[in-house]
C-alpha positions as CSV (number, residue, x, y, z in Angstrom):
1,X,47.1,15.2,28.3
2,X,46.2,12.3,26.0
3,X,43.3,12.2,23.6
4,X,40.8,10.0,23.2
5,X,39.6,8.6,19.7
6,X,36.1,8.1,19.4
7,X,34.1,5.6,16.9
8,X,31.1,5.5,16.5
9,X,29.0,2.2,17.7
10,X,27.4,0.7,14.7
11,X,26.1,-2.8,15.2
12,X,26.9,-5.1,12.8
13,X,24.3,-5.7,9.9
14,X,23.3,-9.4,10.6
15,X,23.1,-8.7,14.5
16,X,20.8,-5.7,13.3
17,X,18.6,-7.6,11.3
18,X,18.3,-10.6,14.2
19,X,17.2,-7.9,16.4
20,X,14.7,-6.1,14.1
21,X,12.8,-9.9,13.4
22,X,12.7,-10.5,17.1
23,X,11.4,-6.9,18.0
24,X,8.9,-7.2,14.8
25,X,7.8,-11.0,15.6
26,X,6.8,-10.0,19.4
27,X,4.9,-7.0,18.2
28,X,3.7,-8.5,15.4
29,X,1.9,-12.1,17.5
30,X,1.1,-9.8,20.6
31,X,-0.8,-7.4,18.1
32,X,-2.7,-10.5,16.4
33,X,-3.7,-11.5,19.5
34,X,-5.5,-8.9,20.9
35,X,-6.2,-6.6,17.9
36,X,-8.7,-7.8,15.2
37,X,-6.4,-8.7,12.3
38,X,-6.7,-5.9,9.6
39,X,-4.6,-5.9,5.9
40,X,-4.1,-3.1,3.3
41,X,-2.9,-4.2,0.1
42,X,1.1,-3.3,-0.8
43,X,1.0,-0.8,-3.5
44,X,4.2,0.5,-5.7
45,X,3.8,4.1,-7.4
46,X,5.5,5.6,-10.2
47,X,6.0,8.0,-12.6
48,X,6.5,7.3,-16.2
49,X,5.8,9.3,-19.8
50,X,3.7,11.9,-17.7
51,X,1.4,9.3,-16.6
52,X,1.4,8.5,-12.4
53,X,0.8,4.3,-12.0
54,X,-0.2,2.4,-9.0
55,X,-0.1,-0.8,-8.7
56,X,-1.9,-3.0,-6.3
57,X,-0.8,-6.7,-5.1
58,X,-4.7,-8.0,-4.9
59,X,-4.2,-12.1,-4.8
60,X,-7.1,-13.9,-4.4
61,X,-9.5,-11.0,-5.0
62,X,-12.4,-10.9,-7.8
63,X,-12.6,-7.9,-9.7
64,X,-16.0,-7.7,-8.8
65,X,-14.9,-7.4,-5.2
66,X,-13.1,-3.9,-6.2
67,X,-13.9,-0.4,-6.3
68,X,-12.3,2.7,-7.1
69,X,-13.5,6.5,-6.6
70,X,-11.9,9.6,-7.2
71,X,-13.8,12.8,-5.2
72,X,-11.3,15.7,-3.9
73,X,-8.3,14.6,-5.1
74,X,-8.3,11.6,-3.3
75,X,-8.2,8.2,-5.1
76,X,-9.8,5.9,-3.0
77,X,-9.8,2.1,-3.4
78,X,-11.7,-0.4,-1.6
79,X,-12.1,-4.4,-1.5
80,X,-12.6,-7.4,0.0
81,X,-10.5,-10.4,0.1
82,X,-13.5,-12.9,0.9
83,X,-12.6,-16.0,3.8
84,X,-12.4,-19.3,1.8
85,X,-15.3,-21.8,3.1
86,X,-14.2,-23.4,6.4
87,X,-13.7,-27.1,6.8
88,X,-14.1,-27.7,10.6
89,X,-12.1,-31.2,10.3
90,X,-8.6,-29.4,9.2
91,X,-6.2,-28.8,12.1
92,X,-4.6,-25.3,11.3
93,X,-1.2,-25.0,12.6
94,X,-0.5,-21.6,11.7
95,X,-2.8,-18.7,9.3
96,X,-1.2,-15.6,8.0
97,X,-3.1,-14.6,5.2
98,X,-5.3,-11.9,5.6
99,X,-9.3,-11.5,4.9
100,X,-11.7,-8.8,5.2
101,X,-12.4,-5.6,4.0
102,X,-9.5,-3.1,3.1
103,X,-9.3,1.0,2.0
104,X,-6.5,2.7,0.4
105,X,-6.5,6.6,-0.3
106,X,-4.0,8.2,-2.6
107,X,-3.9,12.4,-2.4
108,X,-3.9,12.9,-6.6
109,X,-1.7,15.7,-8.1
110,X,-2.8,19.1,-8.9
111,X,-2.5,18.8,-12.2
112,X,-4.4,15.1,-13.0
113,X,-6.6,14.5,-16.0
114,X,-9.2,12.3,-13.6
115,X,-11.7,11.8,-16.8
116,X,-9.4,9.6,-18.1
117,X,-8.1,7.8,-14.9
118,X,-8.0,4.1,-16.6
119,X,-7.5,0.6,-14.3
120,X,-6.6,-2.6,-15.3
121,X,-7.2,-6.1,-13.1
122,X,-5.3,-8.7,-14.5
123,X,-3.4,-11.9,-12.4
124,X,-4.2,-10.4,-9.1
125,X,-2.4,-7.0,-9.8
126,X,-4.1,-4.0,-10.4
127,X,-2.9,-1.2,-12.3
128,X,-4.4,2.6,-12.2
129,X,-2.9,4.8,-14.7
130,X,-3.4,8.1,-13.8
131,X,-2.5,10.7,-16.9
132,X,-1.5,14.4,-15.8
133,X,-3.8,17.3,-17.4
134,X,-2.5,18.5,-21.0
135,X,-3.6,22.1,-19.6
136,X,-2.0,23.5,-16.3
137,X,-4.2,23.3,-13.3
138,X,-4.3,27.0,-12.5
139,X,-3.4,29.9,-14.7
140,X,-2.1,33.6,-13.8
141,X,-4.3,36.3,-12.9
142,X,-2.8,39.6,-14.4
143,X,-3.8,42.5,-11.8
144,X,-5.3,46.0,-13.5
């Protein structure tokens, strides 16, 4: 009895990636369609010299527009990007940017000093550095 060999299918990457634009472009129009069109800002985090930063693509958003919170552990940050004044004579052939309100939560470590949670606004990136507590958050009970 002869054996078969079998490989594996794995689609080549560029076919892959033709796929994935057409699958996300369908979703993606039929969604704008006939949801309303909500955003959330992209955010990168990272860990660096004991101190957690986020940073926050926000172009075309005032500082004024911004808030951020801290209750619970839970960094919250919240915006508006505001609609630029309409001109009803312009013929617009295609609109991608987003406008409205957005809110981002971020679950904080245990161990965060939130007193001196410090943000910066600056070219339409924020930056929240968020230092780690000099003290550990809990301590050990000793049992009598």
């Amino acid at each position: 009895m002869e054996r078969i060999k079998c490989t594996p299918f794995v689609p080549a990457p560029a076919f892959n990636s033709q796929i994935n634009r057409l699958f996300d472009g369908f979703f993606t129009d039929a969604n704008r369609r006939i949801a309303p069109r909500i955003w959330s800002p992209e955010v990168d985090i990272y860990e660096k010299e004991g101190k957690v930063t986020i940073q926050a693509d926000l172009p075309g958003i005032e500082k004024t527009d911004l808030s951020i919170k801290v209750e619970e552990g839970i960094l919250t940050l919240k915006g508006e990007r505001k609609t630029e004044e309409e001109c009803k004579e312009k013929t617009v052939y295609r609109s991608e940017r987003f406008t409205g309100r957005f809110e981002r939560a971020f679950r904080l470590p245990a161990n965060t000093d939130v007193d001196h949670i410090e943000a910066e606004f600056k070219n339409g990136v924020l930056h929240i550095t968020i230092p780690s507590a000099t003290e550990p958050a809990g301590k050990e009970i000793s049992i009598h």
